[in-house]
C-alpha atoms as an extended CHARMM CRD file, in Angstrom:
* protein
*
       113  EXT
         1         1  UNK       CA              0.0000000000        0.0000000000        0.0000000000  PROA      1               0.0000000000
         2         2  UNK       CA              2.5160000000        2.0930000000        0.7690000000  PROA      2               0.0000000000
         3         3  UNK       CA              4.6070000000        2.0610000000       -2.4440000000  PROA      3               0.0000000000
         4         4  UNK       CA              1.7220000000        2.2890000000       -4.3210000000  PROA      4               0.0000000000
         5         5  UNK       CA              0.7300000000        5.3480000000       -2.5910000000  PROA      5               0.0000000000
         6         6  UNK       CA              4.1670000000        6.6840000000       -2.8940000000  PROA      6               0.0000000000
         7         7  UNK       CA              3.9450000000        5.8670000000       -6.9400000000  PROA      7               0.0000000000
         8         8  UNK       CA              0.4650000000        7.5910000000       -7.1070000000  PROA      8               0.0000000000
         9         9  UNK       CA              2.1160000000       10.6080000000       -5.2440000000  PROA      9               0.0000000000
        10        10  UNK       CA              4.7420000000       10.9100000000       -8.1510000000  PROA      10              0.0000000000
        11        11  UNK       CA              2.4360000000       10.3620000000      -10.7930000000  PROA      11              0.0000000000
        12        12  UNK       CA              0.5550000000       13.3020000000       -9.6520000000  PROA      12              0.0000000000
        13        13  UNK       CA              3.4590000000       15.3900000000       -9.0880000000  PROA      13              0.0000000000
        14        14  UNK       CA              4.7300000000       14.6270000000      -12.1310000000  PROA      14              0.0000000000
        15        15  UNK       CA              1.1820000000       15.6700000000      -14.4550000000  PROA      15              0.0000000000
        16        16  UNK       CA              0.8690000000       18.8240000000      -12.2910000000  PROA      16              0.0000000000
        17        17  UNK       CA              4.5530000000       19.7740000000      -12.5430000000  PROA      17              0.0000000000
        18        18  UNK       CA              4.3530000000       19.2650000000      -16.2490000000  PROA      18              0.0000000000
        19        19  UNK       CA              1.5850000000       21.5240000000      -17.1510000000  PROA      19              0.0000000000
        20        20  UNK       CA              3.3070000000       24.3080000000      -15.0110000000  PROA      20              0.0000000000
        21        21  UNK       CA              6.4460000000       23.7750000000      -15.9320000000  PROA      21              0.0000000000
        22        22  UNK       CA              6.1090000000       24.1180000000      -19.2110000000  PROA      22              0.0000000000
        23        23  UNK       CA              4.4790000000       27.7440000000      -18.7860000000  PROA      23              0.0000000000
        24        24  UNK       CA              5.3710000000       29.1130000000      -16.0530000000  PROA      24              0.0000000000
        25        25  UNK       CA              8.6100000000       28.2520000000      -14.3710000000  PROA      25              0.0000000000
        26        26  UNK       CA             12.6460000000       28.4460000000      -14.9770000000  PROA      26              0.0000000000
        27        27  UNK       CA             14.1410000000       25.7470000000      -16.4360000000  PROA      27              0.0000000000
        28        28  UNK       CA             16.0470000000       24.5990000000      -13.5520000000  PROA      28              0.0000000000
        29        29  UNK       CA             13.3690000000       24.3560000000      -11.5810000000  PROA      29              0.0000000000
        30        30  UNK       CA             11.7060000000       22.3770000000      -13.5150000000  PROA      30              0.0000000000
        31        31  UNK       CA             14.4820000000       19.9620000000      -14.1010000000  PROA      31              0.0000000000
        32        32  UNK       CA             14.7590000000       19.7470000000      -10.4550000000  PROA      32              0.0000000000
        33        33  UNK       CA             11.0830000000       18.4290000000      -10.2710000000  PROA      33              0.0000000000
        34        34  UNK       CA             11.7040000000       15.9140000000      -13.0120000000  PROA      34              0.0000000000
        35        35  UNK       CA             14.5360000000       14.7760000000      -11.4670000000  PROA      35              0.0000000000
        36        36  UNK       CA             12.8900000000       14.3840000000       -8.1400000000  PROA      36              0.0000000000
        37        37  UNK       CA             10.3100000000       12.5630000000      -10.1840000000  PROA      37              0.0000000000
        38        38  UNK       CA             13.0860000000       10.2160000000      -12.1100000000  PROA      38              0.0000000000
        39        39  UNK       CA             14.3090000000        9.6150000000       -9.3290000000  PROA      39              0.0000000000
        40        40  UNK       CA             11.5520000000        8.0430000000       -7.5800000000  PROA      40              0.0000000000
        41        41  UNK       CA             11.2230000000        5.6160000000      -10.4400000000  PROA      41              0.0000000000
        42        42  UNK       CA              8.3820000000        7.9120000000      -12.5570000000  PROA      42              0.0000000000
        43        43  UNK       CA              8.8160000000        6.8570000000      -16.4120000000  PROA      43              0.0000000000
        44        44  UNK       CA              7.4210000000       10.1780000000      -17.0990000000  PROA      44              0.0000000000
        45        45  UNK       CA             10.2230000000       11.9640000000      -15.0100000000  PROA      45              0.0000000000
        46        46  UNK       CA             12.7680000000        9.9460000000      -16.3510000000  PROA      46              0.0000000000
        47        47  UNK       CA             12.0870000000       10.9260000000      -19.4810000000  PROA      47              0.0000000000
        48        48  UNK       CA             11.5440000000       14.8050000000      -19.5150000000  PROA      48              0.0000000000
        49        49  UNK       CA             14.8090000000       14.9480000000      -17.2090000000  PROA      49              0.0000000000
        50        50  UNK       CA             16.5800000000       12.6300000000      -20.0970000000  PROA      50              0.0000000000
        51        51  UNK       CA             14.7090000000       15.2330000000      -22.9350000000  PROA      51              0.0000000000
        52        52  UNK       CA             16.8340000000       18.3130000000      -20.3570000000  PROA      52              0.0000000000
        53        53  UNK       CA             19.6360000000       16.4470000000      -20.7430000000  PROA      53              0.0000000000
        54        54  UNK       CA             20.2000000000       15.9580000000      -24.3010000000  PROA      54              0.0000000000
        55        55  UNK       CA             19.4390000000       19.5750000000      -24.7790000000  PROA      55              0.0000000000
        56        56  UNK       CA             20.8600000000       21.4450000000      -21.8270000000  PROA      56              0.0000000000
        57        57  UNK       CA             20.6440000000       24.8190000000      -21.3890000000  PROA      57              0.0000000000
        58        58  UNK       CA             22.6850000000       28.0230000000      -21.2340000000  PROA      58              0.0000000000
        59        59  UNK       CA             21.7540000000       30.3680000000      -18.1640000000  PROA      59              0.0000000000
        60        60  UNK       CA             18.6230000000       32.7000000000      -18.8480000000  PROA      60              0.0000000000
        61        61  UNK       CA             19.4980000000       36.3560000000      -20.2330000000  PROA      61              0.0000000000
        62        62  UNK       CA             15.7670000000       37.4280000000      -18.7260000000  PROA      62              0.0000000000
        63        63  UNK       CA             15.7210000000       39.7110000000      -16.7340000000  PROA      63              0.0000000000
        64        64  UNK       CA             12.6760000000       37.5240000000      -13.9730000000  PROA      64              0.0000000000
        65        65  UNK       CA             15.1180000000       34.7670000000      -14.1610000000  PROA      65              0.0000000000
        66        66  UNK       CA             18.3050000000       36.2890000000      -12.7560000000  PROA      66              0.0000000000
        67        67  UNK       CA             20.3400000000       33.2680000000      -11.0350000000  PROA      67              0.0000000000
        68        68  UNK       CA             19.3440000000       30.8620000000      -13.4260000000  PROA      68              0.0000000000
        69        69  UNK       CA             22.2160000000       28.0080000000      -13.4390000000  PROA      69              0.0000000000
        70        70  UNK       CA             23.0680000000       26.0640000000      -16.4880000000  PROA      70              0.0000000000
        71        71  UNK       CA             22.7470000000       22.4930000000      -17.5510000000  PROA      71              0.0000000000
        72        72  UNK       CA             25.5030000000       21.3110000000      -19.3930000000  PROA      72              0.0000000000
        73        73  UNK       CA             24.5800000000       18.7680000000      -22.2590000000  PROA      73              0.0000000000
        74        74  UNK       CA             24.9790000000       15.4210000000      -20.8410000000  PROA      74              0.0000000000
        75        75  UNK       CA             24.1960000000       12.8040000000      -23.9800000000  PROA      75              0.0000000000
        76        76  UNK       CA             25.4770000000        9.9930000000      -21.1880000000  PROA      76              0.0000000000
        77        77  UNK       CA             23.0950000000       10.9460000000      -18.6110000000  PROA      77              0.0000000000
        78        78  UNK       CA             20.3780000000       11.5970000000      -21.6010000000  PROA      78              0.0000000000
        79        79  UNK       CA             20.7810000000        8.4960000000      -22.0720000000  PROA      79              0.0000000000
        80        80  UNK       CA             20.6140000000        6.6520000000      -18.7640000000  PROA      80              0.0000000000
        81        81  UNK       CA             17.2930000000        8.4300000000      -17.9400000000  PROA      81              0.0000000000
        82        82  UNK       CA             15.6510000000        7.4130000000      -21.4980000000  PROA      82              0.0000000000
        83        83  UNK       CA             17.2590000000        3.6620000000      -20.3580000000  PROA      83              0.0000000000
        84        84  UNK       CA             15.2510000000        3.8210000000      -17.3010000000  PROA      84              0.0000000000
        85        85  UNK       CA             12.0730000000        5.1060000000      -18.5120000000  PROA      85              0.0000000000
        86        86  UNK       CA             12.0840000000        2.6440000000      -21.9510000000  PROA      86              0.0000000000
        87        87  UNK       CA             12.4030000000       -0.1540000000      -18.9920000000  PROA      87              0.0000000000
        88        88  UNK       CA              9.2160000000        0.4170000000      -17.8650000000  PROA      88              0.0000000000
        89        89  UNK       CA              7.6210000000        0.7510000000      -21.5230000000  PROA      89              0.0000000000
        90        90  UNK       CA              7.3720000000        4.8230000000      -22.1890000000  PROA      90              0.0000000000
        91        91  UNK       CA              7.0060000000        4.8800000000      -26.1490000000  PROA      91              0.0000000000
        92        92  UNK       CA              9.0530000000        8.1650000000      -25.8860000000  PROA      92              0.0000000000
        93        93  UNK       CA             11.8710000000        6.9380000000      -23.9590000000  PROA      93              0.0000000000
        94        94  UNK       CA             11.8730000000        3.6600000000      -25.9470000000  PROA      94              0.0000000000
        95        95  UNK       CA             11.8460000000        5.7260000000      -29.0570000000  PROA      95              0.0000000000
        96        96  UNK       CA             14.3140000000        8.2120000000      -27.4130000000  PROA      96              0.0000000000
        97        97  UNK       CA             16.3940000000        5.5690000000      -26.2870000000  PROA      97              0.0000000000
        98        98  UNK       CA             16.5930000000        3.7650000000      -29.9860000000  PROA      98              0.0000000000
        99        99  UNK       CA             17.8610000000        7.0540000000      -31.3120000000  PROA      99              0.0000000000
       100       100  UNK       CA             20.9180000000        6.7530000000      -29.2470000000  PROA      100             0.0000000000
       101       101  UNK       CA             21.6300000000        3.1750000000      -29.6510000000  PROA      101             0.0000000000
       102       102  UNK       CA             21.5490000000        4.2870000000      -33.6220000000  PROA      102             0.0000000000
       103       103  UNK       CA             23.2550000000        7.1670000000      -33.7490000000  PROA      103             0.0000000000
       104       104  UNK       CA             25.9570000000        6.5000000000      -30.3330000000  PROA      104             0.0000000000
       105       105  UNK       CA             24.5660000000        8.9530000000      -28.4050000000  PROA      105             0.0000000000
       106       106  UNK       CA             25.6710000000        8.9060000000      -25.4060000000  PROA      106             0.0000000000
       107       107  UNK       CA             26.2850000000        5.1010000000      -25.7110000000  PROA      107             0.0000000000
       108       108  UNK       CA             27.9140000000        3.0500000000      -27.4720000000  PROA      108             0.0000000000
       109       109  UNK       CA             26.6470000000        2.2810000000      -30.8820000000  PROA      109             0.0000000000
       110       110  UNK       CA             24.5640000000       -0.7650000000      -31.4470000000  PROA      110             0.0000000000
       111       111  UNK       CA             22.3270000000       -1.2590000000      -34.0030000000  PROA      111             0.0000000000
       112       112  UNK       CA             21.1860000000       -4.6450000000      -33.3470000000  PROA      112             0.0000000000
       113       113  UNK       CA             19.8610000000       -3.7770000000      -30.0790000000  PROA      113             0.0000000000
């Protein structure tokens, strides 16, 4: 009961987080909900934090986000958190995750995977 309570929890977090991160927040911020997410084993986390990752971002020049802190591109850790969400069957991730394998991003190429 408990751990499904605690995956409910993170589902939640994760749909309401989405819809306001994508609007309203720095992007920081919102890859330190995802990654709280992720980290709790939420496909969906996993793979917006993996989507952060293979982008990265340079620090805001706005003026409301003053502070804002980088994200290097990381096609490793990209990588890892597209693993972990194609694991537990996101189409994204899997798709995500294929892309790499192809291409060698962030892993080692293998095409017969």
């Amino acid at each position: 009961a408990k751990k499904a309570a605690e995956e409910m929890l993170a589902e939640q977090a994760h749909q309401e987080f989405q819809l306001w991160a994508k609007h309203r927040c720095r992007k920081e911020r919102a890859a330190f909900w995802f990654r709280k997410c992720a980290e709790k084993g939420h496909s969906g986390g996993q793979y917006e934090l993996g989507l952060y990752y293979r982008a990265g971002y340079e620090a805001s020049a706005h003026p409301l986000e003053t502070g804002s802190m980088p994200l290097p591109r990381r096609d490793d850790l990209a990588a890892d958190w597209f693993d972990s969400a194609a694991k537990q069957a996101h189409p994204q991730a899997q798709l995500e995750y294929a892309i790499c394998l192809l291409s060698g991003s962030g892993v080692d190429k293998d095409e017969a995977k």
